[in-house]
VMD Tcl script that draws the C-alpha trace (Angstrom):
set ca {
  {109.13 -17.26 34.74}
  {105.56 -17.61 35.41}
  {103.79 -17.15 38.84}
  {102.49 -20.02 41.09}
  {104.89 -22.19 42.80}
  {107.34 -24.92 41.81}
  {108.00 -28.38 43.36}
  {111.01 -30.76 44.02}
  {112.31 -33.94 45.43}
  {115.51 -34.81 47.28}
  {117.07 -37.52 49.55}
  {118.19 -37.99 52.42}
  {122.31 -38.83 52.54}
  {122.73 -42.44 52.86}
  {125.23 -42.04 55.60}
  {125.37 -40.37 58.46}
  {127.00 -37.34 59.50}
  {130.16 -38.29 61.22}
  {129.70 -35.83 64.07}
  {126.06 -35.08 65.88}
  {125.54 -31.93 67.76}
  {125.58 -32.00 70.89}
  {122.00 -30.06 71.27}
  {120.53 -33.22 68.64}
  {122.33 -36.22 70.26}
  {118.63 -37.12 72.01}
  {116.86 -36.31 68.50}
  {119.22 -38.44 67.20}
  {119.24 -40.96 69.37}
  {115.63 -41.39 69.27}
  {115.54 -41.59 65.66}
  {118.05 -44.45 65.66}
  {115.38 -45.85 68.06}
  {112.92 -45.72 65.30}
  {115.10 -47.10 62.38}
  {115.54 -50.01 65.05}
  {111.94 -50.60 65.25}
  {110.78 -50.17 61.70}
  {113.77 -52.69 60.44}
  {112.50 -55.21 62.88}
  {111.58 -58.47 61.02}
  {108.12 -59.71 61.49}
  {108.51 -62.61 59.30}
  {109.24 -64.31 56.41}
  {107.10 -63.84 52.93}
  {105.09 -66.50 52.31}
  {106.14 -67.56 47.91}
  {103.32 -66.17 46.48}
  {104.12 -62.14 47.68}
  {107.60 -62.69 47.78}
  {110.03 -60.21 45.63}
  {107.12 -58.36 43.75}
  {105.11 -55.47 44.29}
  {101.82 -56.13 46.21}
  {99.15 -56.72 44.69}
  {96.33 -55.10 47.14}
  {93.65 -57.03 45.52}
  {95.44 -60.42 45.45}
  {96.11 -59.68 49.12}
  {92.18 -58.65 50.16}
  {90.78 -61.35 48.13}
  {93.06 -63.94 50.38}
  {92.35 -61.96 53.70}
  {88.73 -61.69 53.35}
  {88.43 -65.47 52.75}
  {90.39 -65.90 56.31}
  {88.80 -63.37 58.10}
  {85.45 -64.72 57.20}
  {86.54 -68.55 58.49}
  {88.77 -67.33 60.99}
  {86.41 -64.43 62.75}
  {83.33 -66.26 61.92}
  {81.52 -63.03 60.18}
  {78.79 -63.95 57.47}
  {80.17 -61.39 55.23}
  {83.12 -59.31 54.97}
  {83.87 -55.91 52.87}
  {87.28 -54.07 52.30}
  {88.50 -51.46 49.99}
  {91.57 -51.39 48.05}
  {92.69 -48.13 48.74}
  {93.14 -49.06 53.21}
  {96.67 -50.52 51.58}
  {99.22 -49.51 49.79}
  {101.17 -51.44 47.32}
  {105.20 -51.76 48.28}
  {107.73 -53.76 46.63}
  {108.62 -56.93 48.94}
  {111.10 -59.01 49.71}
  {112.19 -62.37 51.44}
  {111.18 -60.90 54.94}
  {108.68 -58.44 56.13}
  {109.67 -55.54 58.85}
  {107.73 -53.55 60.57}
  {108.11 -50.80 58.38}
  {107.01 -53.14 55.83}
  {103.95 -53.37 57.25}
  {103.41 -49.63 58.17}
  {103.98 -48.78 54.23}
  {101.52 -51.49 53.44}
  {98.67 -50.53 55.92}
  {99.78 -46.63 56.92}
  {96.03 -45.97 58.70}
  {95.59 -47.99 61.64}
  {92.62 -49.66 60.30}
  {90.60 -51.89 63.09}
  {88.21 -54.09 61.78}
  {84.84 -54.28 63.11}
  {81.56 -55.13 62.56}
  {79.07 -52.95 61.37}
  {75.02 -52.80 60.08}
  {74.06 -52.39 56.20}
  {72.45 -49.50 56.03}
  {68.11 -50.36 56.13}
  {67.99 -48.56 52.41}
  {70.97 -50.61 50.74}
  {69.78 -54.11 52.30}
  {67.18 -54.41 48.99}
  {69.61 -53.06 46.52}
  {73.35 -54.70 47.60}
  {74.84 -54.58 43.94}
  {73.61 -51.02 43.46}
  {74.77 -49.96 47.39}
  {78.43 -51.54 46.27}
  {78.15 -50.08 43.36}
  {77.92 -46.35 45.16}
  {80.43 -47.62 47.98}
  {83.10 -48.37 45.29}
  {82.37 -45.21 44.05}
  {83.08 -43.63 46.85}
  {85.95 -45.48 48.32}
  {87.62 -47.14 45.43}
  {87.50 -50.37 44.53}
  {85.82 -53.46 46.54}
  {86.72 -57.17 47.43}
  {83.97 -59.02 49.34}
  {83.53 -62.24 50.99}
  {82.12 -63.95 49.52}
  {81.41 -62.72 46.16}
  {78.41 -61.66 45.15}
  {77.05 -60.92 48.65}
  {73.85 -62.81 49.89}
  {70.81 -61.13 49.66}
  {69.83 -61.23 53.20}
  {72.78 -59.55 54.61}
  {72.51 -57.08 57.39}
  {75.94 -57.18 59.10}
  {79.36 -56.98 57.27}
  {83.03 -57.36 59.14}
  {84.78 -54.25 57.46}
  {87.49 -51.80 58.73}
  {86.04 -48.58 60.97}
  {86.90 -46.17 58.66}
  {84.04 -47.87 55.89}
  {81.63 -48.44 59.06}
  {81.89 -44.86 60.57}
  {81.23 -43.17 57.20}
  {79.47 -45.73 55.14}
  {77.31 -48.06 56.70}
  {75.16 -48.33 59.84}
  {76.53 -48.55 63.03}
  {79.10 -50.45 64.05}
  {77.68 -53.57 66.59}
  {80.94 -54.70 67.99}
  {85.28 -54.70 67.28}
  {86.44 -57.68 65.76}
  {89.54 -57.33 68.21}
  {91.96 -57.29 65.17}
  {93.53 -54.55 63.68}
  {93.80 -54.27 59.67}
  {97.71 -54.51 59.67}
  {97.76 -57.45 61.72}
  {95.39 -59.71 59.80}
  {98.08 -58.00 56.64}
  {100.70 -59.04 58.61}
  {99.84 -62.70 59.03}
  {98.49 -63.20 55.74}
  {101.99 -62.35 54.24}
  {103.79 -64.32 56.62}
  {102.00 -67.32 58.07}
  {102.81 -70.41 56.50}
  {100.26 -71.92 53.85}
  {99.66 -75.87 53.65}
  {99.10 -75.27 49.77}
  {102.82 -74.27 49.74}
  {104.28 -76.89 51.19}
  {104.36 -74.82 54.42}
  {106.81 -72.64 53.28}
}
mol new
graphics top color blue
foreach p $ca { graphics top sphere $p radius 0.5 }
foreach p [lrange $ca 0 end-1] q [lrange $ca 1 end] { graphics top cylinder $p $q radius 0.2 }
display resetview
């Protein structure tokens, strides 16, 4: 055998242990308390995400279109890599969600940064280089912008300062883009 270190994976039995410990009955408890929570349905899946894995750039490209209407903001930036892609189903849960958007993102709005306000292609260009891939609203950006909606994370370490919250966390805008009804569905 060589030296450095080794890794592995197990689960977690699928059923529980028929008798808890008397010192773990409140740990235990309080977990059930949490598998209660996270299995909580938000929703159902609107067709188009429905039984598939999701498709973070699908998703952005439909949230920053309704962000921008819905918040009023000029312009609106988010990276692919503030979600994760899960497999979905016919409903989402709250656990759902917390798989899909695992950071606590709140969206706010922020300044361009003075330097990157006469070179926006080569500014996104850098960004996405630094934070993975991009999907904008609208697409290509105006050439007079100056504020962007975006999540804090982008604002704090990537553009100017922020000028105000949008009042809207990340996973909630997620959540109701996956599960509000669409009139180009039938409003299913």
């Amino acid at each position: 055998m060589g030296t450095g270190w080794g890794a592995g994976t197990t689960s977690f039995p699928d059923r529980a242990p028929s008798v808890v410990p008397t010192e773990l009955a409140g740990l235990h408890s309080r977990i059930e308390d949490v598998k209660q929570q996270l299995a909580g349905v938000l929703g159902p899946i609107r067709p188009a995400y429905r039984h598939q894995s999701l498709d973070r750039r699908s998703l952005l490209v439909d949230l920053t279109a309704r962000l921008r209407t819905a918040l009023g903001a000029d312009t609106v930036i988010l990276n692919e890599t503030a979600l994760r892609a899960v497999p979905l189903g016919d409903t989402l849960t709250q656990g759902h969600l917390l798989s899909i958007e695992p950071f606590a993102n709140q969206l706010v709005h922020a300044h361009v940064p003075e330097q990157a306000r006469s070179d926006l292609p080569g500014w996104l260009s850098h960004l996405t280089t630094q934070t993975g891939p991009l999907v904008t609203a609208p697409d290509p950006l105006p050439d007079a912008v100056t504020t962007v909606l975006t999540i804090d994370y982008l604002a704090d370490n990537y553009l100017g300062e922020r000028t105000h919250e949008a009042g809207l966390r990340l996973d909630q805008a997620v959540q109701h883009v996956l599960t509000a009804p669409d009139t180009a569905e039938g409003g299913s």
